[in-house]
C-alpha positions in Angstrom: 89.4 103.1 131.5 91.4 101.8 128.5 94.8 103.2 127.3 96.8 103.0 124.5 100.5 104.3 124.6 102.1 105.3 121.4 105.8 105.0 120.9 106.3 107.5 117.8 108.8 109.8 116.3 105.9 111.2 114.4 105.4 115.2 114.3 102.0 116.6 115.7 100.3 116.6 112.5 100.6 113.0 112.0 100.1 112.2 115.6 96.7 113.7 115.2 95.7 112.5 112.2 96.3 108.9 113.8 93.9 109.8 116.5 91.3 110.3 114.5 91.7 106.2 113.2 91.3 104.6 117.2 89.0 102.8 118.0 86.2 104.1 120.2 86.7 101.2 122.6 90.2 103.0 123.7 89.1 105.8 126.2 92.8 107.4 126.3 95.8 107.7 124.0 99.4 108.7 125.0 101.4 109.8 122.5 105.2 109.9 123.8 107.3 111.3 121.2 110.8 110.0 121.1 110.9 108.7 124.9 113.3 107.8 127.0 113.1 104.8 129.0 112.7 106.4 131.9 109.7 108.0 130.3 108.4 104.7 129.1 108.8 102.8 132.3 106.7 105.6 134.0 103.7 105.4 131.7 103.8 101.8 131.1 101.7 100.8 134.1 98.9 101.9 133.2 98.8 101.1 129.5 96.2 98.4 127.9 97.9 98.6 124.4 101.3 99.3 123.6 102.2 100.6 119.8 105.8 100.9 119.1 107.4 102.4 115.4 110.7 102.8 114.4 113.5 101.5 116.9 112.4 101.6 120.3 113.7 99.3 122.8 111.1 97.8 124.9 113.5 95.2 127.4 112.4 92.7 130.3 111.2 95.3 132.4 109.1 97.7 130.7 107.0 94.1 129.5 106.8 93.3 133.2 106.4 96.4 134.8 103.4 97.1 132.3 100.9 94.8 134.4 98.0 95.9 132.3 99.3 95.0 128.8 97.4 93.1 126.3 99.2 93.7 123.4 102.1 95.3 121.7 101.8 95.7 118.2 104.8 97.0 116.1 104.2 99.1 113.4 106.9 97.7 111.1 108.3 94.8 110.3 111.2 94.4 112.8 110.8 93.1 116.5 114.6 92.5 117.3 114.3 95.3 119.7 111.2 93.8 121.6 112.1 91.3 124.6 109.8 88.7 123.1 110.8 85.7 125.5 109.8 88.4 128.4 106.2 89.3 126.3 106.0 85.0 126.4 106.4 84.9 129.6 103.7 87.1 130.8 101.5 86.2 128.4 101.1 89.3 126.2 101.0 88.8 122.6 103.3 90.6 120.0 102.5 91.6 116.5 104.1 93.4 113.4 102.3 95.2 110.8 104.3 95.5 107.3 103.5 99.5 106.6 101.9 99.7 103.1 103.5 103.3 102.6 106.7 102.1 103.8 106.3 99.3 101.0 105.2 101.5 98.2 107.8 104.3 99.0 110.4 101.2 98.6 109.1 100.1 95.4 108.9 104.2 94.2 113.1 104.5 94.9 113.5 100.9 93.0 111.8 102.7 90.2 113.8 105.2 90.4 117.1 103.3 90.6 116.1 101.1 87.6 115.2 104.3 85.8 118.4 106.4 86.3 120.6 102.8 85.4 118.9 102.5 81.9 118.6 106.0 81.2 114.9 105.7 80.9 114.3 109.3 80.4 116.9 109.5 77.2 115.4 105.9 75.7 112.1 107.8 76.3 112.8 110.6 73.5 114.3 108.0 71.3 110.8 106.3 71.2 109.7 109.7 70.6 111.4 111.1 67.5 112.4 107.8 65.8 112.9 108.8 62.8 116.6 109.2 60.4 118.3 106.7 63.4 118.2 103.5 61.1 115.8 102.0 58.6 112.7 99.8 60.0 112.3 96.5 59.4 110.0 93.7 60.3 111.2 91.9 63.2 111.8 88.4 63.8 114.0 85.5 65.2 117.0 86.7 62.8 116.1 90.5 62.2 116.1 92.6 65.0 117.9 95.8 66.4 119.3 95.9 69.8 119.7 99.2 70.8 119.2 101.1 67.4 119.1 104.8 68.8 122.9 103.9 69.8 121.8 105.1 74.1 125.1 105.0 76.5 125.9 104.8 79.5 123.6 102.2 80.5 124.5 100.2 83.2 123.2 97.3 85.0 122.5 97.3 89.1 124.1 93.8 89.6 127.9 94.4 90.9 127.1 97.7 91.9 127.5 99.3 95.7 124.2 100.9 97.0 123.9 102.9 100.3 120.8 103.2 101.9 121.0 107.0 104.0 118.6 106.3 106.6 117.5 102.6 107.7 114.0 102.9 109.0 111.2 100.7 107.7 111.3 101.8 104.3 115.3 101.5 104.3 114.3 97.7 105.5 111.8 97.3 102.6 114.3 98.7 99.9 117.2 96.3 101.0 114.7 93.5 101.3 113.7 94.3 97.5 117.5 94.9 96.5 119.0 91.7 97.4 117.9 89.6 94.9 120.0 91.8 92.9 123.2 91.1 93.4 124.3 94.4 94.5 126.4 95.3 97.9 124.3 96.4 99.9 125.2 98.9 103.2 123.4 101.4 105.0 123.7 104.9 107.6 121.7 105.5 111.1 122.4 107.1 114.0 122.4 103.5 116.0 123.1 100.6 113.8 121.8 97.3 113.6 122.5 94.2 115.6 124.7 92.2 113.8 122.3 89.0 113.5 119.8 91.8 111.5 122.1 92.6 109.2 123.4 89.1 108.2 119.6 88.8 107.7 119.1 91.7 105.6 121.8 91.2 103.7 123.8 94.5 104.6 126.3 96.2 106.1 126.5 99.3 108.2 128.8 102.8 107.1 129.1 105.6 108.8 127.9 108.9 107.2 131.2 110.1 105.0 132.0 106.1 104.2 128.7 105.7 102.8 128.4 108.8 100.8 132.9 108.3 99.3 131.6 104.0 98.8 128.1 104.5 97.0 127.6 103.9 93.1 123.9 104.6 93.8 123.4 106.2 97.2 119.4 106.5 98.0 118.1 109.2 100.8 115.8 108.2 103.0 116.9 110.6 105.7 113.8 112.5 107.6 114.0 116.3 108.1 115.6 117.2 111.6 117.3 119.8 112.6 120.6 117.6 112.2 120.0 116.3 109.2 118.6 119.7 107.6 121.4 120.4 104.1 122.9 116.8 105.1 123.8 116.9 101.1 125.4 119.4 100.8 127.9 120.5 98.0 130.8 119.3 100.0 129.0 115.7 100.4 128.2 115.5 96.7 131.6 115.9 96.1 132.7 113.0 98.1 130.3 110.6 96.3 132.3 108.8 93.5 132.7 109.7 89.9 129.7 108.7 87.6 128.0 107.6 90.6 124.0 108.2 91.3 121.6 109.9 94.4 117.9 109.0 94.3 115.7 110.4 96.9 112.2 109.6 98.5 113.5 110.5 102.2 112.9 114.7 102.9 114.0 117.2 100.2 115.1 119.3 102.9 118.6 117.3 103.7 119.5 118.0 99.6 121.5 120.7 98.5 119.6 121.0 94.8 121.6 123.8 93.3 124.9 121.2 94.2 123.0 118.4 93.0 122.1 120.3 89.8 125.8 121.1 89.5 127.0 117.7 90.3 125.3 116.1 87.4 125.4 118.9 85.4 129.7 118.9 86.0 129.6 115.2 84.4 130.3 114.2 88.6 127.3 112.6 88.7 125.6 110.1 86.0 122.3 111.6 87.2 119.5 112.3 90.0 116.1 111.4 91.1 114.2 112.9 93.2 110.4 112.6 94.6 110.7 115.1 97.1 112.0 118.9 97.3 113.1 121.8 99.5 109.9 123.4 98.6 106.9 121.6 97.7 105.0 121.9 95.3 108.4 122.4 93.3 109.2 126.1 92.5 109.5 126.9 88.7 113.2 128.4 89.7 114.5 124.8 90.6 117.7 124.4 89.1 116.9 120.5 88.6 113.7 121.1 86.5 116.1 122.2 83.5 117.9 119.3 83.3 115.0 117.3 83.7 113.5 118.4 80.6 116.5 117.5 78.7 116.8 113.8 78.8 120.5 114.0 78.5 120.9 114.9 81.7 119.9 111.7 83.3 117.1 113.5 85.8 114.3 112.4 87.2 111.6 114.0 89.4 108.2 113.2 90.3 105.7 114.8 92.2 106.0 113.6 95.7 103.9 110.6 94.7 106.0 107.8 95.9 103.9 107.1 99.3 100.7 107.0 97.0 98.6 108.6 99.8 98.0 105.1 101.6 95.0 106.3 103.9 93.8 102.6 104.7 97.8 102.5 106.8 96.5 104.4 110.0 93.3 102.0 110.3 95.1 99.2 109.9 97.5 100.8 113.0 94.7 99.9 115.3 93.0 96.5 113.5 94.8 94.5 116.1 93.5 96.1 119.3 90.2 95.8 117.4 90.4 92.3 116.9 91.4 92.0 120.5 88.7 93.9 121.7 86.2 91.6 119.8 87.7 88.1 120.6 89.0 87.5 117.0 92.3 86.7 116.2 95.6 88.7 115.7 97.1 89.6 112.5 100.7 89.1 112.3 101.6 87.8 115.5 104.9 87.2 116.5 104.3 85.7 120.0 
């Protein structure tokens, strides 16, 4: 019989939809959902195919007390938390796999940033009632008109401090997109990195409070949990500084959106965007679709779009034991 064993964090829903993307070759799949070592060590023996997400520590002696493995594939794009000299010494070969939908959520909160920086919303209504702000004329290497609609408050993301609130693969992705930049870059999680990953990445770690009080653009990518359920909340928003920003793709249930709506309302914030909400679809009571609709306000929200519904992600999950299976080689491979 052939086994895979999944290392997730993933809810119920998701773990079943990725069941329905295995291949047929695998006769058996163990899901263990936020495991212990102990609880890994114990399963590991009889597992063909190890698939690890998110940080999960798989040392010397998982690698060599899983006698059957043929391959651990990471679903992500960091391994420093896989023994790989171990995984060379026994022969078993180690891949990543870049998530798409980790990648497309990253580019989504660049967006975002970008958007909330420039004030894209207010240039927006500019472009859309143009007329009585100056009179037109033909452009050309001597004649032009920076700025005519006289827009401010625009700012520029080099020089700025951004905090990344929950470093997971799509906090990596963002901070990998950022650096070029020229922003500070630091981040919040409940373990952080090794130090060589960060000098890699660019970034350094905060805890929770210094990240929110330090942030000129502080971006959620927080999952929902129990502990991090109203994370935002008023008192939060207040620590973040004056004129500073909050973008959001991570779970709209850590956001306190009547604060938020108050924050940037109050002038304490220079604005907000959000692609996810306490209730989805979004409730026509939400106290951030007013200031949305006034470009003023410096809001804005999208419809939960930012992962794009990347259905190829979960068949690509399994491509490597595929490959495996059918002598080809491995994507990605590490060792």
């Amino acid at each position: 019989m052939t086994t895979l064993l999944f290392l997730t964090a993933r809810s119920e829903r998701h773990q079943q939809a990725a069941r329905r993307s295995i291949p047929g070759q695998v006769d058996d799949i163990r899901f263990l959902y936020e495991a212990s070592r102990e609880e890994v060590l114990a399963a590991i023996p009889e597992a063909d195919f190890l698939i690890s997400e998110r940080a999960c520590v798989i040392d010397r002696e998982m690698i060599h007390t899983g006698q059957r493995l043929r391959l651990i594939q990471r679903l992500g794009r960091l391994t420093y938390d896989i023994d790989l000299d171990a995984a060379r010494e026994v022969g078993v070969p180690v891949c990543n796999y870049p998530l798409p939908g980790a990648m497309a959520v990253a580019e989504h909160l660049i967006w975002q940033i970008l958007a909330l920086l420039r004030r894209a919303h207010d240039g927006e209504s500019a472009i859309r009632n143009p007329s009585g702000i100056q009179t037109s004329r033909a452009t050309d290497e001597n004649t032009f008109a920076p700025n005519w609609s006289q827009r401010r408050g625009l700012r520029v993301l080099n020089g700025l401090t951004v905090g990344i609130l929950g470093f997971g693969e799509i906090g990596m992705e963002v901070a990998r997109r950022l650096e070029p930049f020229g922003c500070r870059l630091f981040y919040h999680k409940r373990s952080p990195l090794p130090g060589d990953v960060e000098a890699g990445l660019g970034i350094g770690y905060r805890v929770f409070d210094d990240l929110v009080a330090e942030s000129d653009m502080l971006c959620n990518l927080l999952p929902f949990s129990r502990q991090t359920a109203g994370v935002l909340s008023a008192q939060a928003l207040a620590r973040m500084p004056q004129n500073s920003y909050l973008v959001s793709c991570g779970s709209g249930g850590v956001i306190d959106e009547t604060a938020l709506a108050r924050a940037v309302e109050s002038g304490h914030l220079a604005g907000a965007a959000l692609d996810t909400f306490g209730w989805e679809p979004i409730l026509p009571d939400n106290p951030l679709l007013p200031l949305a609709h006034n470009p003023a306000q410096n809001v804005v929200l999208t419809p939960h779009t930012a992962f794009l519904g990347v259905t190829a992600q979960r068949v690509e999950e399994f491509a490597n034991i595929r490959r495996l299976l059918a002598g080809e080689s491995l994507g990605n491979q590490v060792v």
